[in-house]
LUMZA-970503 format. One record per residue (C-alpha): x, y, z. Coordinates in nm, 3 decimals. Example, Ala and Ser with C-alpha at 12.3 -4.5 7.8 and 13.67 -1.06 7.14 Angstrom:
<atoms>
<atom X="1.230" Y="-0.450" Z="0.780"/>
<atom X="1.367" Y="-0.106" Z="0.714"/>
</atoms>
This chain:
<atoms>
<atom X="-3.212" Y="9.767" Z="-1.194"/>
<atom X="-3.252" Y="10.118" Z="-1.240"/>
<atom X="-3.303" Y="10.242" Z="-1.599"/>
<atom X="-2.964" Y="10.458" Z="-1.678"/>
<atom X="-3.036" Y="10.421" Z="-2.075"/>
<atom X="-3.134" Y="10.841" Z="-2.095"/>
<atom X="-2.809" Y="10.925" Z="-1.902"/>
<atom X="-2.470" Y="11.059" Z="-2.107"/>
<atom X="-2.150" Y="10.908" Z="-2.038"/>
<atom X="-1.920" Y="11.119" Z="-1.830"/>
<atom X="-1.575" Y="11.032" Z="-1.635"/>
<atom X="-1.691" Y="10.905" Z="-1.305"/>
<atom X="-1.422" Y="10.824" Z="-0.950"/>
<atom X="-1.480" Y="10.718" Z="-0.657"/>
<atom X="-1.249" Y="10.667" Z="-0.345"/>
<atom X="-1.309" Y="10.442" Z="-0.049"/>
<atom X="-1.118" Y="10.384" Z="0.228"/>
<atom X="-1.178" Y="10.062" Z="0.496"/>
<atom X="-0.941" Y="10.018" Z="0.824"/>
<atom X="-0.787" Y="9.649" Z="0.917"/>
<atom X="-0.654" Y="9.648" Z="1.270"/>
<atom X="-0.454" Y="9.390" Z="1.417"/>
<atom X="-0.372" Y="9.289" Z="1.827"/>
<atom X="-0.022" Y="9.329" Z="1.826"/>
<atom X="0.275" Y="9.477" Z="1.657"/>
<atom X="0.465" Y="9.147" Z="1.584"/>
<atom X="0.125" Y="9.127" Z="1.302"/>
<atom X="0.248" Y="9.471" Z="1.136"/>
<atom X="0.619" Y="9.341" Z="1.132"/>
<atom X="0.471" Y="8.975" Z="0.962"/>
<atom X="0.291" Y="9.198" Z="0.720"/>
<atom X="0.582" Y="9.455" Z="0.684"/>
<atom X="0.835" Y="9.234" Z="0.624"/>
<atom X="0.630" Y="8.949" Z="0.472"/>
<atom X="0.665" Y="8.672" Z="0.697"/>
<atom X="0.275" Y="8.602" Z="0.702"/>
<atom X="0.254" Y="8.215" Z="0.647"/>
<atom X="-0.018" Y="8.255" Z="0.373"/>
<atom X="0.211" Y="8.506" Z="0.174"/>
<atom X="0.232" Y="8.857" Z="0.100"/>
<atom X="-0.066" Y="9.028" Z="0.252"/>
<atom X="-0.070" Y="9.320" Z="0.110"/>
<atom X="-0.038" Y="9.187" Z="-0.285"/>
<atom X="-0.270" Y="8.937" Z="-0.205"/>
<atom X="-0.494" Y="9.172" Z="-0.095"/>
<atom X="-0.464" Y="9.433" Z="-0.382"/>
<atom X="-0.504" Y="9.118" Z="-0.559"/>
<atom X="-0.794" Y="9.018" Z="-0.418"/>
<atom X="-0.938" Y="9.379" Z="-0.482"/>
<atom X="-0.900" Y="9.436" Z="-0.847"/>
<atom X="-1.035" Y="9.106" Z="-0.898"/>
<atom X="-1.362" Y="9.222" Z="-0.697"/>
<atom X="-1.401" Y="9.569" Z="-0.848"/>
<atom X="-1.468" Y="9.428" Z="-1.196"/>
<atom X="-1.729" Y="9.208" Z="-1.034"/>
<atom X="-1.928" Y="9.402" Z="-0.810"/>
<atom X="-2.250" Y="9.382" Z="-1.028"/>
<atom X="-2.275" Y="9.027" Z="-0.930"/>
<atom X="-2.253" Y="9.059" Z="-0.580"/>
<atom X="-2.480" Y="9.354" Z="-0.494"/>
<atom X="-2.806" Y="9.264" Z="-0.733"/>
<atom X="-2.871" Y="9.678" Z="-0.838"/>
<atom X="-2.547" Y="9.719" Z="-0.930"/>
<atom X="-2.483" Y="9.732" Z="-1.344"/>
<atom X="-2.218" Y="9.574" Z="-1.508"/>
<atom X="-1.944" Y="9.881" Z="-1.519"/>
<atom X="-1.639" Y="9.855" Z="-1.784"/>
<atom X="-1.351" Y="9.966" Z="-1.459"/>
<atom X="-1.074" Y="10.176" Z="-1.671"/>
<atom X="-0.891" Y="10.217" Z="-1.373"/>
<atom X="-0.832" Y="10.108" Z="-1.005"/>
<atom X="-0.523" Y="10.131" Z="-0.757"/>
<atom X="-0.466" Y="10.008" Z="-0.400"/>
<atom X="-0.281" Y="10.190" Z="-0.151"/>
<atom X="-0.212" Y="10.162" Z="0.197"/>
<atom X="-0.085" Y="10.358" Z="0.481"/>
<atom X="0.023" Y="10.178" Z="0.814"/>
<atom X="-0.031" Y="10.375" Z="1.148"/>
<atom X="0.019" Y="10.196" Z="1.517"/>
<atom X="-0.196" Y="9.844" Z="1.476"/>
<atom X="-0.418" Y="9.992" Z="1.203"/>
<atom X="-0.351" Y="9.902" Z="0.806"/>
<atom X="-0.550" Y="10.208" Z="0.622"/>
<atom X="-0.677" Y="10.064" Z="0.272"/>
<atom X="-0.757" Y="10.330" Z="0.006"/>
<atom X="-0.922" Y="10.245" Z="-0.273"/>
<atom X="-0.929" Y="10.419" Z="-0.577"/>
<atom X="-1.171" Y="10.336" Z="-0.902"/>
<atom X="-1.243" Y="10.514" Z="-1.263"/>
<atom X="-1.463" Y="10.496" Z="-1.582"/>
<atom X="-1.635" Y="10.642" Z="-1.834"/>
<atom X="-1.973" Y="10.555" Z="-1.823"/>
<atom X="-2.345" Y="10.679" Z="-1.717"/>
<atom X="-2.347" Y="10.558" Z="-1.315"/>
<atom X="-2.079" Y="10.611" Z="-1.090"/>
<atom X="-1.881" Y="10.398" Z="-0.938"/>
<atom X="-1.892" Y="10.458" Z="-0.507"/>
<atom X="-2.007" Y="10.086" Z="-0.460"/>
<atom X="-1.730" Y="9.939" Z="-0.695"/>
<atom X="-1.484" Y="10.141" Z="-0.472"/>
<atom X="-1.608" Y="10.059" Z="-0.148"/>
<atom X="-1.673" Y="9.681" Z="-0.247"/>
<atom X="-1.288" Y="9.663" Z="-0.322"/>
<atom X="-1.242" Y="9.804" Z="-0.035"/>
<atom X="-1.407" Y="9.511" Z="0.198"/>
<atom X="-1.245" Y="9.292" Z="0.000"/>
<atom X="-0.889" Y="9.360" Z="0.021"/>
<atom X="-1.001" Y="9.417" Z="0.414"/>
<atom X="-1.118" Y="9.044" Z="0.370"/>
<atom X="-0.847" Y="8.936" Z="0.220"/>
<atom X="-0.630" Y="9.070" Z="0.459"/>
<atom X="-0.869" Y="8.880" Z="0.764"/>
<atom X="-0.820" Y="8.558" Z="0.608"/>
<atom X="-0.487" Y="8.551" Z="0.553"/>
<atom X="-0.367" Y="8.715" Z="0.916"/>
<atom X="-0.618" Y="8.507" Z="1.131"/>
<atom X="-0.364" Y="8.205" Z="1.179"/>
<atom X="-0.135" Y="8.438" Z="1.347"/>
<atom X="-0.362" Y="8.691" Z="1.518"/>
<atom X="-0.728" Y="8.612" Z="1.673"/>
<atom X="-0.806" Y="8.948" Z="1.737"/>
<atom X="-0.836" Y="9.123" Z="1.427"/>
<atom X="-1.117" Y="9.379" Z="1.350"/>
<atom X="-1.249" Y="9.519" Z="1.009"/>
<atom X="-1.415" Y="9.870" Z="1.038"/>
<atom X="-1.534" Y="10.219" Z="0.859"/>
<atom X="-1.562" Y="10.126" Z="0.537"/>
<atom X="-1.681" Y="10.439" Z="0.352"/>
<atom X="-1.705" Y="10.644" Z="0.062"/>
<atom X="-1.445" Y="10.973" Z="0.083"/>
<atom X="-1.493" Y="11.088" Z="-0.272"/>
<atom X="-1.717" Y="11.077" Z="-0.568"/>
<atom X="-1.694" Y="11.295" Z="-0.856"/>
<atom X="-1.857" Y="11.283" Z="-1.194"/>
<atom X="-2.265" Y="11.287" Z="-1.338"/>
<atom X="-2.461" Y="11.558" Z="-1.236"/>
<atom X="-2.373" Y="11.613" Z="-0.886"/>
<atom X="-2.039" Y="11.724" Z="-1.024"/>
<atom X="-2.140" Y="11.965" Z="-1.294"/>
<atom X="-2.433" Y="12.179" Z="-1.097"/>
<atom X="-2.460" Y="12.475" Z="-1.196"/>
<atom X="-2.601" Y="12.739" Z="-0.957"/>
<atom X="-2.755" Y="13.057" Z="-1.054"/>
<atom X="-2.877" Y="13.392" Z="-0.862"/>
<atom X="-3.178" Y="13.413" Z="-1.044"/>
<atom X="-3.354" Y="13.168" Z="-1.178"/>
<atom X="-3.331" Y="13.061" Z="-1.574"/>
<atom X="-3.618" Y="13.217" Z="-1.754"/>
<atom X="-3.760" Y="13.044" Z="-2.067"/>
<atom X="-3.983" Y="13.064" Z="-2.381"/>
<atom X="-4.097" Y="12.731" Z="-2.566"/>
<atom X="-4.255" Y="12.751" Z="-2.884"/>
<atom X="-4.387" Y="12.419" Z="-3.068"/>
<atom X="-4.366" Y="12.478" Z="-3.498"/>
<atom X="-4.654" Y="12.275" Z="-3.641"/>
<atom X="-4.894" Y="12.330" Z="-3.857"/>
<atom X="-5.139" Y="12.062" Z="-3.740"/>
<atom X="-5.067" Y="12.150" Z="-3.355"/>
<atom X="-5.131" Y="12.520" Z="-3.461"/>
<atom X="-5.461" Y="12.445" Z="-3.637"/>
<atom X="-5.601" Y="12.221" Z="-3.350"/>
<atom X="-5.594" Y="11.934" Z="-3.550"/>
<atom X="-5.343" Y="11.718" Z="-3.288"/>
<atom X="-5.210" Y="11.743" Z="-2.942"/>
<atom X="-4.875" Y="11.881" Z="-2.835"/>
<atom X="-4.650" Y="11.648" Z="-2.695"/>
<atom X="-4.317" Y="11.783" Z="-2.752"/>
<atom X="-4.332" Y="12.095" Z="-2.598"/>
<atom X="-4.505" Y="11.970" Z="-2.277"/>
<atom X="-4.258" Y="11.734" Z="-2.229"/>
<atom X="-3.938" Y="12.047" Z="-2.295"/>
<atom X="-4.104" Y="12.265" Z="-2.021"/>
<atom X="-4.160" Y="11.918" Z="-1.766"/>
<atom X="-3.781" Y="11.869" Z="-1.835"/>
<atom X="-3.739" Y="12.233" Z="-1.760"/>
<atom X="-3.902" Y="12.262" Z="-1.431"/>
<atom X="-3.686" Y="11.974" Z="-1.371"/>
<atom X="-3.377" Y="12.155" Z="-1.378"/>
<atom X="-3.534" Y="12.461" Z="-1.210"/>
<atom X="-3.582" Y="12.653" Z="-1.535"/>
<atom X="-3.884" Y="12.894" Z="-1.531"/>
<atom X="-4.106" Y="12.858" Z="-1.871"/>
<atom X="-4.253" Y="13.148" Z="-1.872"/>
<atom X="-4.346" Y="13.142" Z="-2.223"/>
<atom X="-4.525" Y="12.813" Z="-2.408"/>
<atom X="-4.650" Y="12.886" Z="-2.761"/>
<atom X="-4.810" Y="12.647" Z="-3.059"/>
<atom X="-4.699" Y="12.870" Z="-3.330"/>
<atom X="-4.727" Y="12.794" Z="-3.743"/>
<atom X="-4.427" Y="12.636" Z="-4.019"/>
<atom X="-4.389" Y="13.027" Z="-4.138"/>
<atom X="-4.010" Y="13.137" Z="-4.125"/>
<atom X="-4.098" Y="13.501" Z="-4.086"/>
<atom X="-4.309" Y="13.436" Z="-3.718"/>
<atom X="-4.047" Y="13.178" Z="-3.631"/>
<atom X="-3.777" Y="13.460" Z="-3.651"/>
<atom X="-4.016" Y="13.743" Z="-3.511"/>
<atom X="-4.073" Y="13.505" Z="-3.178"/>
<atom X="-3.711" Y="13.463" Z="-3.173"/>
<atom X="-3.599" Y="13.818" Z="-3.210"/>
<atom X="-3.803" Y="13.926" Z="-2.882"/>
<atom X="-3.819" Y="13.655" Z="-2.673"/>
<atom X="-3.437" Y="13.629" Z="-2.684"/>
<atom X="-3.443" Y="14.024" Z="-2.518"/>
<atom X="-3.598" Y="13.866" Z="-2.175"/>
<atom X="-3.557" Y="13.480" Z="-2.172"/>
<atom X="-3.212" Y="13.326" Z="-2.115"/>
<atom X="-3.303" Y="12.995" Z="-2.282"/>
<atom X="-3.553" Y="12.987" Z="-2.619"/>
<atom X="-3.648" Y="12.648" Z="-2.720"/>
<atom X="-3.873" Y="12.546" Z="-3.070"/>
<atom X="-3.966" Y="12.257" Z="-3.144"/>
<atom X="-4.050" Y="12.141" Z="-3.432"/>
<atom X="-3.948" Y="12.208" Z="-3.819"/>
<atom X="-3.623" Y="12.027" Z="-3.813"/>
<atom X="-3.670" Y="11.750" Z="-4.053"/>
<atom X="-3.645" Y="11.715" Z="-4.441"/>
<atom X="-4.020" Y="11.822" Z="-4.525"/>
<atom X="-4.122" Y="12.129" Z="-4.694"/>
<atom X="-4.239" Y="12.278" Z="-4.418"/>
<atom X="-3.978" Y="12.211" Z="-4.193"/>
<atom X="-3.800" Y="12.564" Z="-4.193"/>
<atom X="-3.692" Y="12.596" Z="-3.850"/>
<atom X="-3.317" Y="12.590" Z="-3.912"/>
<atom X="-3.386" Y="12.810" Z="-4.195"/>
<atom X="-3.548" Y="13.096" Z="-4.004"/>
<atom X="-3.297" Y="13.062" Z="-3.680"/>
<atom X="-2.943" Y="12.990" Z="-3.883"/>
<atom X="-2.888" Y="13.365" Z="-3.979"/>
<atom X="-3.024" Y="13.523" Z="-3.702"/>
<atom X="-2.760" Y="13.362" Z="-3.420"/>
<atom X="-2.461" Y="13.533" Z="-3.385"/>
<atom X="-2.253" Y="13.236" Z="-3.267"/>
<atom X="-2.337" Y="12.847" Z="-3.376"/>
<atom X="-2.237" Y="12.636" Z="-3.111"/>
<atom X="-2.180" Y="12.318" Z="-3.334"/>
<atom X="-2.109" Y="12.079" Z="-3.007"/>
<atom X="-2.461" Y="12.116" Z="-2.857"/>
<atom X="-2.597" Y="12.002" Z="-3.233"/>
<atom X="-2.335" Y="11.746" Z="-3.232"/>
<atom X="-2.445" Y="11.617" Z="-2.868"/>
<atom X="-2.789" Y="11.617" Z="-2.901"/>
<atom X="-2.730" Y="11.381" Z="-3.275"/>
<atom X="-2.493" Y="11.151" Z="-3.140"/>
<atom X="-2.739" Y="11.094" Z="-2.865"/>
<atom X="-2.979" Y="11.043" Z="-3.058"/>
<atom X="-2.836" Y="10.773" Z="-3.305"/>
<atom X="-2.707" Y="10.529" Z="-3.034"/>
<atom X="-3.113" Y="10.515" Z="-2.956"/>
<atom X="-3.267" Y="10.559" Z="-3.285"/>
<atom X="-3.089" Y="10.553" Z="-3.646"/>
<atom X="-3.301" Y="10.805" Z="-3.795"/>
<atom X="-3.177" Y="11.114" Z="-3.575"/>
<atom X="-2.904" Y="11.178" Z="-3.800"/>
<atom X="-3.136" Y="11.289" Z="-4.032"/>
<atom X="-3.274" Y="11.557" Z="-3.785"/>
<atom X="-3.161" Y="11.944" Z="-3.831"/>
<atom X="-3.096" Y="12.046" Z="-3.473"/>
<atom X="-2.995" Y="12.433" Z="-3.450"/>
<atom X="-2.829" Y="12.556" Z="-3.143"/>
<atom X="-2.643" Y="12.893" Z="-3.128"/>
<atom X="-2.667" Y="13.256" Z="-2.943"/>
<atom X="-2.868" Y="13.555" Z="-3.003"/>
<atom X="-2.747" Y="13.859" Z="-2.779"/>
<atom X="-2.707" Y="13.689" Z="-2.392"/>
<atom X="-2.961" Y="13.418" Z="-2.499"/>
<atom X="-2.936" Y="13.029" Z="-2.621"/>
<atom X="-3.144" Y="12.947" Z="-2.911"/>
<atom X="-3.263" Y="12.570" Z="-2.947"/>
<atom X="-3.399" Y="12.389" Z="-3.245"/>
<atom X="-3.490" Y="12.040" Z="-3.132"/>
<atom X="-3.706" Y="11.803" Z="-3.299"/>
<atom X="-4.054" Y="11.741" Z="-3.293"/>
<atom X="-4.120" Y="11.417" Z="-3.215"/>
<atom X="-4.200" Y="11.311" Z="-2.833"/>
<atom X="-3.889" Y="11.120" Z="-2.799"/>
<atom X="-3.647" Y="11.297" Z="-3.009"/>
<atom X="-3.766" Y="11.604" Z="-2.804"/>
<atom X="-3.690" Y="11.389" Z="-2.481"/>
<atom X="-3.375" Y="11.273" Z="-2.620"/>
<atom X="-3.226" Y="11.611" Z="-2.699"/>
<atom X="-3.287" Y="11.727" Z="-2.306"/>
<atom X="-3.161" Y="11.420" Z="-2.168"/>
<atom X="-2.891" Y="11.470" Z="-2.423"/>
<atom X="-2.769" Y="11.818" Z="-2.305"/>
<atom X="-2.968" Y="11.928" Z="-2.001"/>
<atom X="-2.841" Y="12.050" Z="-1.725"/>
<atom X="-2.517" Y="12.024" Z="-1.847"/>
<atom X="-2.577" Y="12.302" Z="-2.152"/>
<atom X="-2.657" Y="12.594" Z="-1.880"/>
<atom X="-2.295" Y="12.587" Z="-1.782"/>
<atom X="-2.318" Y="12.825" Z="-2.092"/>
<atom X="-2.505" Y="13.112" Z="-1.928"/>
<atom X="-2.212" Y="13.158" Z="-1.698"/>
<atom X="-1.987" Y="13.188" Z="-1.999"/>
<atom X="-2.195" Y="13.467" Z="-2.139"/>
<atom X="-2.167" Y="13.672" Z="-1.881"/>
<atom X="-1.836" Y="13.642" Z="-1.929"/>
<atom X="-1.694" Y="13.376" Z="-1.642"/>
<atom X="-1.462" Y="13.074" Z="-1.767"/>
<atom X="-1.458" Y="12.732" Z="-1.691"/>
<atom X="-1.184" Y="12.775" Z="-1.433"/>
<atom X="-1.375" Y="13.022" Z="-1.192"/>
<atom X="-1.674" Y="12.834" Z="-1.168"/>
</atoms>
């Protein structure tokens, strides 16, 4: 199966529809008015469905195992043709199309089965996905322009040569990603004074300045101290985001210092500087976290 363990749970639905038609009318009135020798059709069916839904990982071998928080069944009866719509919701990190189309073809199934006896001629078709909302195709954030950056790595050892930089490679890879420009990649020292210089004029031309680096418990880590009174506006739910994230995959992120907040029309990251907790953090909050670039130009939520 595909590896969803980076993604961030968000409220996923999906709608499917799938179309039963029968030969003749006196089918409709048997299902109507419940005179189908098997029972009633359509509760069966619905039935049938829900049951399904909750199993569709076992049936289609790349599905995942999905907790379903919600489904309903509805159908609308036109002519000879039953219309099934199929409805299904969770909280989670995939979506949930193939649940809602696999309930679907069941209650269509269902349906079959228990009309064949009294009508030969029955025909399943267009089963399909009508809606899907939810992960990142639903939160895409578009821009006129794009997203300029600065990334700045705080080490010591990086600075004097005496390891690689992993962290900040891996930030501006994310970056490009998501269609953000680095323009600016620095290996800069522990000193609070150059952190806050590189801070102060990058955040006049770059949208998005990211260090990382600086926010542990060590001496020298003095990243939060050189950012946290030069923002104008903490934004404590990006810190919060990128934490929790963290601890569900390792249990020493909550000991991490992770800084996010404004400066004039910019964001200001402090991530850490470890490879994964650097990876972590952007799978954490990216793309998601540009939504606030709209909302300092001074659009809300609702216009977007």
């Amino acid at each position: 199966m595909v590896d969803i363990t980076h993604k961030i749970n968000t409220l996923r639905a999906a709608t499917a529809t799938a179309i039963v038609k029968v030969s003749k009318q006196e089918t409709i009135d048997a299902v109507v008015n419940n005179l189908v020798p098997k029972g009633n059709v359509l509760e069966m069916a619905k039935t049938a469905g829900l049951f399904a839904v909750k199993n569709t990982y076992l049936s289609i071998p790349d599905c995942h195992p999905i907790p379903i928080e919600f489904t309903s069944v509805e159908y609308k009866i036109e002519g000879l043709t039953i219309q099934i719509i199929f409805n299904v919701k969770t909280v989670y990190k995939t979506g949930v199309e193939v649940e809602a189309m696999h309930g679907a073809s069941i209650v269509a199934l269902t349906m079959y089965d228990m009309l064949k006896p009294i009508d030969k001629e029955i025909e399943i078709s267009t089963i399909k996905l009508v809606n899907k909302e939810g992960g990142k195709s639903s939160f895409k954030n578009k821009f006129p322009n794009a997203i300029k950056a600065a990334v700045f790595v705080c080490s010591d050892s990086i600075f004097a040569g005496d390891k690689e930089d992993r962290s900040g490679k891996i930030i501006v890879e994310k970056l490009t990603s998501y269609g953000v420009e680095t323009s600016h990649y620095e290996i800069i020292p522990d000193e609070i004074d150059i952190i806050q210089e590189k801070a102060r004029a990058f955040a006049k031309e770059h949208q998005l300045v990211i260090f990382t680096g600086g926010t542990g418990l060590s001496p020298r880590d003095v990243t939060p101290e050189a950012l946290s009174p030069l923002l104008e506006s903490r934004i404590p739910g990006i810190e919060e985001a990128i934490r929790n994230y963290g601890q569900q995959r390792m249990p020493y992120a909550m000991l991490s210092r992770t800084v996010a907040g404004t400066l004039g029309k910019s964001l200001v990251l402090a991530l850490p500087g470890s490879t994964n907790g650097a990876r972590e953090s952007m799978d954490a909050v990216f793309p998601h976290v540009m939504h606030v670039f709209h909302i300092l130009k001074g659009k809300n939520h609702d216009t977007l």
